[in-house]
C-alpha positions in Angstrom: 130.7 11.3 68.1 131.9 14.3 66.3 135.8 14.8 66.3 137.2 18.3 67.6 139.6 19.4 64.5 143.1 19.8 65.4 145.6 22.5 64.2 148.0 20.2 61.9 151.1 21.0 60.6 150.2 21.5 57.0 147.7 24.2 58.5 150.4 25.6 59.8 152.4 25.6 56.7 149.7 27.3 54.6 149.2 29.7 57.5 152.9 31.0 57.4 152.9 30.9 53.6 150.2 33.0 53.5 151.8 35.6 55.6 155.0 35.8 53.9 152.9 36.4 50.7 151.2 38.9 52.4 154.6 40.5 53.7 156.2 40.6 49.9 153.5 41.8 48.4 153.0 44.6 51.0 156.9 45.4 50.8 156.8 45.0 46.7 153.9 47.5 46.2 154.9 50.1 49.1 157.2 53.4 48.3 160.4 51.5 49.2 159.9 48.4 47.3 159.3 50.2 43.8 163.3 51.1 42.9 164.1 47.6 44.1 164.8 45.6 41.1 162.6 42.0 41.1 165.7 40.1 42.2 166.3 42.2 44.8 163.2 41.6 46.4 163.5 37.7 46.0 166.3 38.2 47.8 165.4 40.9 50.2 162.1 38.2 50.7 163.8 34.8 51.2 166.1 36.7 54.0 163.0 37.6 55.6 161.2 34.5 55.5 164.4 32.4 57.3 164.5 35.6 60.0 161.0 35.1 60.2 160.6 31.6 60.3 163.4 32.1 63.1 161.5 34.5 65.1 158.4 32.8 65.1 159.8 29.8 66.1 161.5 31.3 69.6 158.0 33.2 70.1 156.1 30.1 69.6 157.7 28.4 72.1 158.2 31.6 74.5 154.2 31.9 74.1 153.4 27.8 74.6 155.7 27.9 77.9 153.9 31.3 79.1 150.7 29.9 78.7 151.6 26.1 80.2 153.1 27.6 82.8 151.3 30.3 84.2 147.7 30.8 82.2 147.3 27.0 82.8 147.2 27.7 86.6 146.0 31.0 86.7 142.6 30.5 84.8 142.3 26.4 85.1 142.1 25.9 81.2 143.9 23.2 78.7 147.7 22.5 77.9 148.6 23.6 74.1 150.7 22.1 71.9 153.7 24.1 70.3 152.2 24.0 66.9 149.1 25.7 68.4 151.4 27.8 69.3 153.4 28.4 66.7 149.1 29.2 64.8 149.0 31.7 67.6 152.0 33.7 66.9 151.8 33.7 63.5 147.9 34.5 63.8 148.3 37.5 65.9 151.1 38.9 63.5 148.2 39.1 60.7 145.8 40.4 62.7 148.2 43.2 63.9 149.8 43.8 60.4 
Protein backbone atom coordinates (compact mmCIF):
# COMPACT_ATOMS: atom_id res chain seq x y z
CA UNK A 1 0.00 0.00 0.00
CA UNK A 2 1.26 3.30 -0.98
CA UNK A 3 1.82 5.76 2.02
CA UNK A 4 0.07 9.37 1.80
CA UNK A 5 3.23 11.91 2.46
CA UNK A 6 2.95 13.97 5.33
CA UNK A 7 3.92 17.68 5.86
CA UNK A 8 7.10 17.22 8.37
CA UNK A 9 8.69 19.70 10.23
CA UNK A 10 11.88 19.94 8.23
CA UNK A 11 9.43 20.74 5.20
CA UNK A 12 8.33 23.24 7.20
CA UNK A 13 11.71 24.59 8.04
CA UNK A 14 12.86 24.77 4.36
CA UNK A 15 9.44 26.26 3.60
CA UNK A 16 9.93 29.32 5.90
CA UNK A 17 13.64 29.60 5.04
CA UNK A 18 12.83 29.95 1.68
CA UNK A 19 10.44 32.76 2.27
CA UNK A 20 12.66 34.76 4.41
CA UNK A 21 15.20 34.52 1.50
CA UNK A 22 12.76 35.58 -0.62
CA UNK A 23 11.71 38.58 1.69
CA UNK A 24 15.67 39.86 1.98
CA UNK A 25 16.38 39.57 -1.21
CA UNK A 26 13.24 41.39 -2.38
CA UNK A 27 13.94 44.22 0.46
CA UNK A 28 17.92 44.21 -0.49
CA UNK A 29 17.40 44.75 -4.28
CA UNK A 30 14.20 47.25 -3.98
CA UNK A 31 14.72 51.35 -3.88
CA UNK A 32 14.80 51.30 -0.11
CA UNK A 33 17.17 48.62 0.52
CA UNK A 34 20.07 50.10 -1.74
CA UNK A 35 21.41 53.12 0.85
CA UNK A 36 21.10 50.46 3.62
CA UNK A 37 24.58 49.41 4.40
CA UNK A 38 24.98 45.21 4.40
CA UNK A 39 24.86 45.15 8.16
CA UNK A 40 21.95 46.98 8.27
CA UNK A 41 20.07 44.74 6.38
CA UNK A 42 21.29 41.62 8.48
CA UNK A 43 19.95 43.42 11.04
CA UNK A 44 16.95 44.93 9.58
CA UNK A 45 16.44 40.83 8.28
CA UNK A 46 16.96 38.86 11.56
CA UNK A 47 14.29 41.45 13.18
CA UNK A 48 11.96 40.43 10.55
CA UNK A 49 12.46 36.91 10.62
CA UNK A 50 11.68 36.61 14.79
CA UNK A 51 8.44 39.08 13.94
CA UNK A 52 7.75 36.79 11.41
CA UNK A 53 8.31 33.66 12.76
CA UNK A 54 5.99 35.31 15.59
CA UNK A 55 3.30 36.15 13.32
CA UNK A 56 3.05 33.08 11.65
CA UNK A 57 2.96 31.14 14.51
CA UNK A 58 -0.38 33.03 16.08
CA UNK A 59 -1.84 32.77 12.36
CA UNK A 60 -1.04 29.11 12.17
CA UNK A 61 -2.87 28.39 15.02
CA UNK A 62 -5.74 31.04 14.41
CA UNK A 63 -6.06 29.19 10.84
CA UNK A 64 -5.87 25.31 12.39
CA UNK A 65 -8.65 26.38 15.09
CA UNK A 66 -10.85 28.15 12.23
CA UNK A 67 -10.72 25.29 10.20
CA UNK A 68 -11.21 22.43 13.13
CA UNK A 69 -13.73 24.30 14.33
CA UNK A 70 -15.96 25.45 11.85
CA UNK A 71 -14.77 24.18 8.12
CA UNK A 72 -14.63 20.71 9.82
CA UNK A 73 -18.44 20.86 10.33
CA UNK A 74 -19.48 22.99 7.78
CA UNK A 75 -18.08 20.95 4.67
CA UNK A 76 -17.52 17.31 6.55
CA UNK A 77 -13.72 17.17 5.61
CA UNK A 78 -10.44 16.09 7.78
CA UNK A 79 -8.88 17.54 11.05
CA UNK A 80 -5.27 19.28 10.29
CA UNK A 81 -2.54 19.30 12.29
CA UNK A 82 -0.91 22.79 13.31
CA UNK A 83 2.18 22.19 11.23
CA UNK A 84 -0.14 21.82 8.21
CA UNK A 85 -1.16 24.75 9.29
CA UNK A 86 1.61 26.57 10.03
CA UNK A 87 2.52 25.13 5.63
CA UNK A 88 -0.68 26.87 4.96
CA UNK A 89 0.03 30.25 6.37
CA UNK A 90 3.29 30.43 5.25
CA UNK A 91 2.20 29.05 1.74
CA UNK A 92 -0.38 31.59 1.12
CA UNK A 93 2.05 34.44 2.14
CA UNK A 94 4.28 33.37 -1.10
CA UNK A 95 1.59 33.00 -3.27
CA UNK A 96 0.31 36.55 -2.33
CA UNK A 97 3.75 38.17 -2.17
Amino acid sequence: MKRKPEITTSFNALLILYSAAIGVLKFALSDAGKDVPFTGIVMTSLVDFVRFLVMMFVAAYFAREIWNRLVVDIFSIRVIAYREAITFVVALGLFFS
